[in-house]
N, C-alpha and C positions, 0 to 999 in steps of 0.2 A: 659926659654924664653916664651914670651906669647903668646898662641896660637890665630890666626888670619887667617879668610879663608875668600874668596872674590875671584869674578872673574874678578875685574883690581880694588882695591880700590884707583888707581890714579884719574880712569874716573871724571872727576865732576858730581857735586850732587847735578846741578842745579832742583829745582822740591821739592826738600825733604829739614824738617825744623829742621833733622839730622843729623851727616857725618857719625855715625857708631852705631853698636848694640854693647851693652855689657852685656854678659851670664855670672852673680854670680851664685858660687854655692858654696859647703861647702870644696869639696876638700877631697882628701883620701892620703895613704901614696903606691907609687909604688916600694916599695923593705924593705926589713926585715929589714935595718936602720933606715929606714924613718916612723915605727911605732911608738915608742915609742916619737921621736919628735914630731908627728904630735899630739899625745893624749894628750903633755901637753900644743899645744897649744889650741886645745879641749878644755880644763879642766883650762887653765891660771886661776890664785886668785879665784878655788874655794875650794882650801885644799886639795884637791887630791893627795895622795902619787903614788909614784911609785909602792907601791905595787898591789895594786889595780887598775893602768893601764897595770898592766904588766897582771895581768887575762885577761882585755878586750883585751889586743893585743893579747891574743892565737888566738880570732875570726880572727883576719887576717892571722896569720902564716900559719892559716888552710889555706889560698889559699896564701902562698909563701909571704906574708906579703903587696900583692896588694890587693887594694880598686879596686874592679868595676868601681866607680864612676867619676873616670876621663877618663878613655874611653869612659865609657857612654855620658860625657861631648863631646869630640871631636867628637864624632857623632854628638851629637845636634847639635855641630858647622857648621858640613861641610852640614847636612841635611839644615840648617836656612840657609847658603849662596846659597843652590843650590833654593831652595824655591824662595829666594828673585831674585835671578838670572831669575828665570822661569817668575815673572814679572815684568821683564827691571829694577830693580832695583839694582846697585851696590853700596852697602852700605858694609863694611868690620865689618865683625863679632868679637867681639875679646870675651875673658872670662878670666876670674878669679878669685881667690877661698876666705873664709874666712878662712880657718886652714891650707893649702898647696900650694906645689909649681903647676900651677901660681898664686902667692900672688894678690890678687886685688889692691896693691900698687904699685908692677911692671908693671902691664897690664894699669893701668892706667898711669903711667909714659910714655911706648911705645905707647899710644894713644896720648899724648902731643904730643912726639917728631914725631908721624905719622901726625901731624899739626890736628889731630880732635879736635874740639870748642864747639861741640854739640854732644850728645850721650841720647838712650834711651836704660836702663837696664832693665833686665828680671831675676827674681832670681828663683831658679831652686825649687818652695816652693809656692804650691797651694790655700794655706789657710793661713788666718788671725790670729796670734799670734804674740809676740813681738820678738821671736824667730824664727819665719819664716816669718816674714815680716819687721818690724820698725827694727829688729837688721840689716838687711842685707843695708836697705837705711843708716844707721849709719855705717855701713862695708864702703859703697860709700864714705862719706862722710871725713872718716877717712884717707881713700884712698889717697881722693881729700887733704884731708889737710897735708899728708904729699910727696905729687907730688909739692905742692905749689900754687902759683896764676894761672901757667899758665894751671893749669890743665882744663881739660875738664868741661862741667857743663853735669850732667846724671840725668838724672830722671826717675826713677823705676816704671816699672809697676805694677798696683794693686796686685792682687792675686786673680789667675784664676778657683778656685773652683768651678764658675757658668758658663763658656764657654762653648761653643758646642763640641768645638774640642777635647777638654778634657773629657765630658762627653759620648761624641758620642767614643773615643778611647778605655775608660775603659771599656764601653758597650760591644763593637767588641769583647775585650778580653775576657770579663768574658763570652759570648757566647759561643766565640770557648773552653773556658776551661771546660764548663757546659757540654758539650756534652759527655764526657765518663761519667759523672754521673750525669743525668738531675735532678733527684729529692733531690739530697744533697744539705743540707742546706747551706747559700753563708754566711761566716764570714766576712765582709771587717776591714779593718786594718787601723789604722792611729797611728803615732808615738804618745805617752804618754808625757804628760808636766802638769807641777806643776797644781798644783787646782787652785793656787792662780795668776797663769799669765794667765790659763782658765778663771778663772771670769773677769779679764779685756778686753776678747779677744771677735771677735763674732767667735772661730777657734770652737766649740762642735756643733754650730748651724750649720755651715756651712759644716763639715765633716759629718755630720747626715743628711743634705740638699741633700747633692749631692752624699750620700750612694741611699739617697731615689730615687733619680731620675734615674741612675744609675738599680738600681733594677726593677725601673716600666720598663725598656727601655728593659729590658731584661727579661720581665716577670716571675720573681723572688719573689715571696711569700715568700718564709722564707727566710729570711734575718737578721743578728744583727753587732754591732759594737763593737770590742774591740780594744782595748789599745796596743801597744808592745813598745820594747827599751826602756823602763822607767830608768833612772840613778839617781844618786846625790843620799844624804842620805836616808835612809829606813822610817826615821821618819816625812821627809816633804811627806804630801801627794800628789799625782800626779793622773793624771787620769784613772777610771777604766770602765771595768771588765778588766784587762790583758787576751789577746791572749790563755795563758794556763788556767786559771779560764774557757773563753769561752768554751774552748773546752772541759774540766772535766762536764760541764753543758750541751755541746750537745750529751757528750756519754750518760750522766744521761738519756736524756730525751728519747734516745732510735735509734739516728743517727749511722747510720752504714757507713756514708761518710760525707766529707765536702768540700768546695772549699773555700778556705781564697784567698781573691783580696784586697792586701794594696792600697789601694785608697788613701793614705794618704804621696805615693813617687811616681815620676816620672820614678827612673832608680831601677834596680835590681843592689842597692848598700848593703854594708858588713849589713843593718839592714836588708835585704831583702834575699841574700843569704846565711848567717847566721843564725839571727835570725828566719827565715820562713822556710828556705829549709833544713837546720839540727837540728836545737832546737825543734821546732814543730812539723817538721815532724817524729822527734822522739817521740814525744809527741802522736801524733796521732797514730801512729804504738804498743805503749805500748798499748793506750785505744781502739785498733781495730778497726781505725775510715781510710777507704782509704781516702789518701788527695791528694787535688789536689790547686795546687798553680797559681793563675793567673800573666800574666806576668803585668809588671807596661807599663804603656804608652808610654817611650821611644822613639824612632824615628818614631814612628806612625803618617803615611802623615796626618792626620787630627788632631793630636797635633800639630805637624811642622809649618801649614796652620794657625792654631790657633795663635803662637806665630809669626805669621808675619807681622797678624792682626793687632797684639796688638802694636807691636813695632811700625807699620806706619800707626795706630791707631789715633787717637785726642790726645788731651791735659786729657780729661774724663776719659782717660783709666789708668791714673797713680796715683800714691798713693798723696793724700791732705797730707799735714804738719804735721797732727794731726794724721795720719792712725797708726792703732796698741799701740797705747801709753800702755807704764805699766800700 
C-alpha cells in the first residue's frame, strides 16, 4: 500500500497551484525474499545472471535481508508532512519507488483515485546524471502512463546539490563527526557511474562543487573525492579514484585517521551501511587508519525545510524538458 502522510488531506487546497508531494526514490528489499526480486529488478535487460546478484545480496542478508532505505524514506515522509503542517499547509505526501514495493505505478494510481490533478515530485538524488535525475522523471512518466489519462500531472524537482539546506545539513554533520579527530583528512563520497553518462552529465562538477563548499563551511583543508559502489562490467569504465584506492593513498602519504562523509546519498542506505561501515571500515582497520563515518542528511530539520521550499517553490525550481539528457 502506498505510503501517505498529511494532517487532513481532505482540507481544500485553496492557495496552492498543487494537491500533493510525491517522494521517488529507489526502493530497497524488507525481508530475505524480497532480495533477490528486488536485484533483478535493479539489473532488468542488462545481462546480469543470478549468480552475481546472489554475491550482492549477501550485502543485505548481512542485515536480515532489509534495506535501510525505506524507513529512511517514511521518515522523510512524515518529517515533509509535519514541516508542511508547521506552515498551514495541508498538502498529503505520498512516495514511491523505482525497484520496490511502493512501486511508483501504484502510488500514483492511489493519488488518481485520492482525486490529486496536480502533483510536485522530489526524488531522493541530489545531483545531476541521467541516473539520478532524467531516469527518475521517466520513472514519473512511465508511472503516469500506465495509471492512464486520468493520472496526475507531477513535475520533478531539479537536483539539489546547490541548496542551503543541504549544504548547511552535510556541514552540521561533518562538524560534529570531525570532532574526535579534528586533524584527519575528510574523504567525501559520492556513488560511481560510467565515464560515458559522466561526460554527458554536469553530476562530477557538481559533486566536486559542493564537496568544496561543504569543506570551506566547515573549515576543512585536506579534503579529496572518491568514488564507491561502482557495478556493471569490469571493462566499461566508471568513475575514479574508488573509496579503497583513496584510502591505500592516504595511508601512503602518512594519515593516521580519516572521516569519509558520502556527500553523494541522502539516507544511510545498504551502499552506506555496507559499503562504508564494513567494507571500508575494514579497509581502514587493515591500513591502521582510525575511521570515522559521517552520518548522511536524513531527516535533518534543515534538509526537511529545504525540501519544502522547493516543492512550494516556483515553476524555476523543477527540471526543463531537456534536464540530464544521455
Amino acid at each position: 500500500m502506498p505510503t501517505i502522510a498529511s494532517t487532513d488531506p481532505a482540507q481544500p487546497l485553496a492557495g496552492h497551484e498543487t494537491d500533493a508531494i510525491l517522494i521517488v526514490s529507489f526502493g530497497g528489499p524488507e525481508g530475505p525474499d524480497e532480495v533477490m526480486p528486488f536485484l533483478r529488478n535493479v539489473t532488468a535487460g542488462r545481462g546480469i545472471g543470478d549468480e552475481r546478484l546472489a554475491h550482492v545480496a549477501e550485502h543485505y542478508h548481512v542485515f536480515g535481508g532489509v534495506s535501510p532505505i525505506n524507513q529512511c524514506n517514511r521518515d522523510l515522509v512524515s518529517a515533509l508532512a509535519a514541516e508542511l503542517h508547521s506552515r498551514g499547509v495541508d498538502l498529503p505526501v505520498y512516495w514511491g519507488n523505482r525497484n520496490w514495493r511502493p512501486m511508483l505505478a501504484d502510488t500514483v494510481a492511489q493519488m488518481r483515485d485520492d482525486g490529486v490533478s496536480r502533483a510536485v515530485g522530489f526524488a531522493t538524488s541530489g545531483f545531476g546524471s541521467y541516473s539520478g535525475c532524467r531516469q527518475y522523471a521517466e520513472d514519473i512518466e512511465r508511472a503516469r502512463a500506465a495509471v492512464g489519462p486520468e493520472a496526475p500531472v507531477i513535475h520533478k524537482v531539479a537536483p539539489f546539490w546547490d541548496q542551503e539546506g543541504f549544504l548547511s545539513a552535510m556541514a552540521d554533520n561533518l562538524a560534529a563527526s570531525r570532532q574526535a579527530d579534528p586533524g584527519a583528512p575528510v574523504v567525501f563520497t559520492a556513488h560511481s557511474i560510467p565515464e560515458s553518462m559522466a561526460a554527458a552529465a554536469p553530476y562530477v562538477a557538481q559533486v566536486h562543487e559542493a564537496c568544496r563548499r561543504v569543506a570551506e563551511r566547515t573549515a576543512t583543508s585536506q579534503w579529496s573525492l572518491a568514488y564507491q559502489s561502482r557495478s556493471g562490467p569490469p571493462q566499461v569504465p566508471w568513475l575514479e579514484p574508488d573509496i579503497a584506492d583513496e584510502l591505500d593513498r592516504q595511508a601512503q602519504s602518512g594519515a593516521d585517521a580519516v572521516v569519509v562523509a558520502p556527500i553523494g546519498f541522502v539516507c544511510d542506505h545498504i551502499e552506506v551501511v555496507y559499503d562504508l561501515d564494513i567494507e571500508t571500515r575494514q579497509q581502514a582497520d587493515m591500513l591502521g587508519l582510525r575511521f570515522t563515518r559521517v552520518p548522511t542528511v536524513g531527516t535533518h530539520p534543515a534538509f526537511v525545510k529545504m525540501i519544502a521550499d522547493l516543492v512550494l517553490g516556483p515553476p524555476s525550481a523543477r527540471c526543463p524538458a531537456d534536464c540530464c539528457l544521455r
